[in-house]
C-alpha positions in Angstrom: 94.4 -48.3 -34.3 95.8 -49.8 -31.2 94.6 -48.6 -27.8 97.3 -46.6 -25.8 98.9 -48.8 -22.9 102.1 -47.3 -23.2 104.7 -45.2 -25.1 105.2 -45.9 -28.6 107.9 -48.3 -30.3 110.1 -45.4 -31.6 112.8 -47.6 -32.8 111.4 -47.5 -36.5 111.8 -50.9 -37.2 107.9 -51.1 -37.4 106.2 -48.7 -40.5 103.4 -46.9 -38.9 100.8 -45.1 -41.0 101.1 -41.2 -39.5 104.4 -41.4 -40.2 104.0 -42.7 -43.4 101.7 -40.0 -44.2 104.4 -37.5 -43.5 106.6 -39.0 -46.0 103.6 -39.3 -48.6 103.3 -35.3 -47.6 107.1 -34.6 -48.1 107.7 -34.5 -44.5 110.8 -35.1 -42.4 109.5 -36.9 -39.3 109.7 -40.6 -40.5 112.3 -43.7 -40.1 113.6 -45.6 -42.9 110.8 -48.2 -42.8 108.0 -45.8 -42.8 109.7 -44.7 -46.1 110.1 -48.4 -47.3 106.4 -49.4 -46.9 105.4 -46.2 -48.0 107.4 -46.9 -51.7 105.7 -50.1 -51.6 102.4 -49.2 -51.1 103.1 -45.9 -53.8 104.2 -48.9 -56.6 101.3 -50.8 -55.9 98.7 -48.2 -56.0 100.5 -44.8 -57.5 97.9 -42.1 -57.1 98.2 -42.6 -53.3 100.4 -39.2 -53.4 98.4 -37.3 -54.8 95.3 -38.8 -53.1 96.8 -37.9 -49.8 97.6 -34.5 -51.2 94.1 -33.8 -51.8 93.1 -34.8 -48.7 95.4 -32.4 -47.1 94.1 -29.5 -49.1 90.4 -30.5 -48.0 91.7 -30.1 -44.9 92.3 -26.5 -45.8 89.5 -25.6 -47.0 87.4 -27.4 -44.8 88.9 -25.3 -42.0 88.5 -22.0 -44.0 85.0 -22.8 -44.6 84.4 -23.4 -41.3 86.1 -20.2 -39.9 83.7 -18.2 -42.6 80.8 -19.7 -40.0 82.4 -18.5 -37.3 84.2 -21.6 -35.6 86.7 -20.8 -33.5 87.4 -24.0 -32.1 89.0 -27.3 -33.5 89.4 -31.0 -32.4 91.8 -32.8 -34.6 91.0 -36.6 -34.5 93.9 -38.9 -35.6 96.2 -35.4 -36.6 99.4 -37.1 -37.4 103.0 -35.9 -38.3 102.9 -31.9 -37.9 103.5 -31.3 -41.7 102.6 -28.0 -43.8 98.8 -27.0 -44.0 98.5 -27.6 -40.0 95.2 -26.9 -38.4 96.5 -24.3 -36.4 98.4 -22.4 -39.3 95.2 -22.6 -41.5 93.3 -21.4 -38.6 95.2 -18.9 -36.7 96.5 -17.4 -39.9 93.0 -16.1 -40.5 91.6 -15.6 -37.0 94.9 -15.6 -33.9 92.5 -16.5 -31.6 91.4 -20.2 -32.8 91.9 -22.9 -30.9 93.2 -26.5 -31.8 93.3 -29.7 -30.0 95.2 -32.4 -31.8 94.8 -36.4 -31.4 96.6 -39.2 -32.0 98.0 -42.5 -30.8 101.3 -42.6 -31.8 104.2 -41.0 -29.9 106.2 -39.6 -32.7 103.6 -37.6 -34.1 102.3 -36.2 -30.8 106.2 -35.5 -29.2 106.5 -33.2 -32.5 103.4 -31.2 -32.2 104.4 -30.3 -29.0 107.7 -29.1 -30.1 105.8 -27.3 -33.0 103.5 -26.3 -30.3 105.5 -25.2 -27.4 105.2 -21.3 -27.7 101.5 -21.8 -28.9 99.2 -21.1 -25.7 95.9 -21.4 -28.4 97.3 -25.1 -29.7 98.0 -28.4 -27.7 98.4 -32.3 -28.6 97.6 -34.7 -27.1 98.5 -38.6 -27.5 95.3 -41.1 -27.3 93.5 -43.4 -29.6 90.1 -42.0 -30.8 88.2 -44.9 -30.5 88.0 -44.0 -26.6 85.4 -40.8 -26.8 85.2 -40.4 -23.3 89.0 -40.5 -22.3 89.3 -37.5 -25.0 86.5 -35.8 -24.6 87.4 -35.6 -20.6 90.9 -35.2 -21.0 92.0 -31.6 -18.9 94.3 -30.7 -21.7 91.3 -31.1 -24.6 89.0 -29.4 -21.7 91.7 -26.9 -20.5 91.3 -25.2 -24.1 87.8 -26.1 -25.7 84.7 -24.9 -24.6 81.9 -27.3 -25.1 79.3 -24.6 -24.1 79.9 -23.2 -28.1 80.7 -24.6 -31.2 83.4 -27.0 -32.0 84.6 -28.4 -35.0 85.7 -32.3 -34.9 87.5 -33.3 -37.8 88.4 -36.9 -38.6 90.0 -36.6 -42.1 91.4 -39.4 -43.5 91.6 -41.5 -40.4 88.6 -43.4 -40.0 89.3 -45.9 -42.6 91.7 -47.5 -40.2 89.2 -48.0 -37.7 87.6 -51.7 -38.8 83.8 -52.5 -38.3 84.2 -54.2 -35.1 84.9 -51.1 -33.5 81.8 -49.5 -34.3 83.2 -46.2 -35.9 79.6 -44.8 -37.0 78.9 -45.0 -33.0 82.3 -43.6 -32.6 81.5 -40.4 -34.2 78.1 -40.4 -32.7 79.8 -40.1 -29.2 82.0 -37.2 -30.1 78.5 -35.6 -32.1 76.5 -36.0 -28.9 79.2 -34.1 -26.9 78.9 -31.0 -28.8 76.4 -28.1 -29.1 74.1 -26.8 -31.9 76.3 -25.1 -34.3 79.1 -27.2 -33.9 80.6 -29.1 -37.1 82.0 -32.8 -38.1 84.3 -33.4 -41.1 85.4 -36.7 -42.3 87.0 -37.4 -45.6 87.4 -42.0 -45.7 89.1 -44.1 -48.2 86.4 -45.0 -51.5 87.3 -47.6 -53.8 83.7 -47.9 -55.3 85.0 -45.2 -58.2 89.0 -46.4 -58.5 89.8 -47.7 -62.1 90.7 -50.7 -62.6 93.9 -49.3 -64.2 94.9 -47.2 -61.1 96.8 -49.9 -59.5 97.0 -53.7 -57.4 94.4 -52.9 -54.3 95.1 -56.0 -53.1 99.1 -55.3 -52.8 98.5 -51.8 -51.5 96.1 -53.1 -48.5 98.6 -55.8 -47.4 101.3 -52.9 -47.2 99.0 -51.2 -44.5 98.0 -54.7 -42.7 101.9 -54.4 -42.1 101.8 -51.9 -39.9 99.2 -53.1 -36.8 96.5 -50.4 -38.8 94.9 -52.0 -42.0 92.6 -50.3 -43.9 88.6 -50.9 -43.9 87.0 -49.8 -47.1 83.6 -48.4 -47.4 80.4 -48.1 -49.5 79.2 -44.2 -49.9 76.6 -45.1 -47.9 78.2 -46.2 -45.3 80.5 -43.3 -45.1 77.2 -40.8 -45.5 75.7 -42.7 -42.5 78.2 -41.4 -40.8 77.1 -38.1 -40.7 74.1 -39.1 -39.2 72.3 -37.2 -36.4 73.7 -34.3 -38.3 72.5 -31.9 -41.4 75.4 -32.1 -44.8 76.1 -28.4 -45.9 76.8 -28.0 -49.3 78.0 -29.5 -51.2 77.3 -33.0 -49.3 79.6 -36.3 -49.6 81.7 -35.7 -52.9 84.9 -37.2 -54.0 87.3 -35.1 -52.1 89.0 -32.7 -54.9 85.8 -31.6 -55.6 83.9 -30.3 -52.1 84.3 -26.6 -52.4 87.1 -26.8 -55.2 85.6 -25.9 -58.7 87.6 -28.0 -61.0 87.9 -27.4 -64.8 85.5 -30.0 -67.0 87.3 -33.6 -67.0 89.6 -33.2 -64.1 90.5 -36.2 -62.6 88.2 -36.7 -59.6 88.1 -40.8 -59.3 89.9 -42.8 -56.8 90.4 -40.0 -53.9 87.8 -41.1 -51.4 85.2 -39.3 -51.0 84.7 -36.3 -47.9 82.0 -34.0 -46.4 81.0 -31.4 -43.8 77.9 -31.4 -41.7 76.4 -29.2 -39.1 75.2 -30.4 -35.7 
């Protein structure tokens, strides 16, 4: 992710990976390169739509779950393109009085959640790169709707694979953890490749696709992506591939390759 110093290049000559996402998602709010890169990276590796698909209905339930425990309050980290299955729909649609703050660095997607979002006093978005806790967790339009004094969930679904090692990401989440109070939640669903096929596609190919766009991706062990709940207690049913957490699935349904995801309690 690239820190924010300024508006976005909006031109579209450069793929970038929210907007790419859209496209995956059969969204409208991508340019003609996004949907090049996104073909190539679909040739070279092509359960990546329906990997992303199932990443987006984790996201659903996730939420659900979490409004069954009584959250009321949501911080989306690295949001993306306002597509169907939006925090804020899943949310509100159940209780009218959630709230959602949504994240991300690039300009596109956050100038279209606030369109989605203008007659939505319980919703906000807000452009910034989440590797800077602080600048977040301080910022008057995150504060001007959360209430850190109860529970908060922060979900980082499918976005923390393109934060690389040098960055620390396991202290990243720590920061936003350390922010919140007892009862609060953290959901993070991360690329997995320890389970792919062989047969499911060129890695390799797919990988370069992304290094393309200023974001490559930074795979990781199971262990390294359960360390990241750390300082935190897993609810049930822990780190699973990601069609399976709270999805029962009929005997020898296709579970390998689609990264793996989990919810914990602070």
């Amino acid at each position: 992710m690239r820190p924010v110093d300024g508006a976005e290049d909006l031109d579209g000559e450069k793929p970038n990976v929210a907007r790419m996402y859209d496209y995956f998602l059969g969204g409208s709010h991508n340019f003609a390169a996004d949907r090049e890169a996104a073909e190539r990276a679909a040739a070279a590796l092509p359960r990546i739509r329906p990997l992303l698909r199932q990443n987006r209905a984790f996201l659903g339930r996730c939420v659900r779950a979490l409004l069954d425990e009584g959250v009321d309050q949501f911080l989306d980290l690295g949001s993306g393109i306002p597509t169907v299955g939006n925090v804020h729909q899943v949310a509100q649609a159940v209780n009218p009085a959630a709230r959602v703050a949504y994240v991300d660095v690039d300009a596109v997607a956050v100038a279209h959640s606030r369109q989605l979002l203008e007659s939505n006093p319980r919703a906000t978005a807000v452009q910034a790169d989440l590797r800077y806790p602080t600048r977040i967790l301080d910022d008057p339009a995150i504060t001007g709707l959360l209430d850190f004094t109860r529970p908060i969930a922060v979900l980082l679904v499918s976005v923390l694979h393109f934060v690389p090692d040098a960055d620390d990401p396991a202290g990243i989440v720590a920061a936003y953890r350390d922010r919140l109070v007892p009862g609060s939640y953290l959901a993070i669903s991360h690329a997995w490749l320890e389970d792919l096929p062989p047969e499911a596609g060129d890695v390799g190919t797919f990988s370069r696709v992304y290094e393309r766009t200023g974001t490559p991706l930074t795979y990781r062990t199971r262990d390294q992506i359960t360390a990241l709940f750390d300082g935190t207690t897993l609810i049930d049913p822990g780190v699973v591939p990601t069609p399976v957490w709270r999805n029962p699935l009929p005997a020898g349904a296709d579970i390998q390759g689609y990264g793996l995801a989990g919810v914990s309690r602070r």
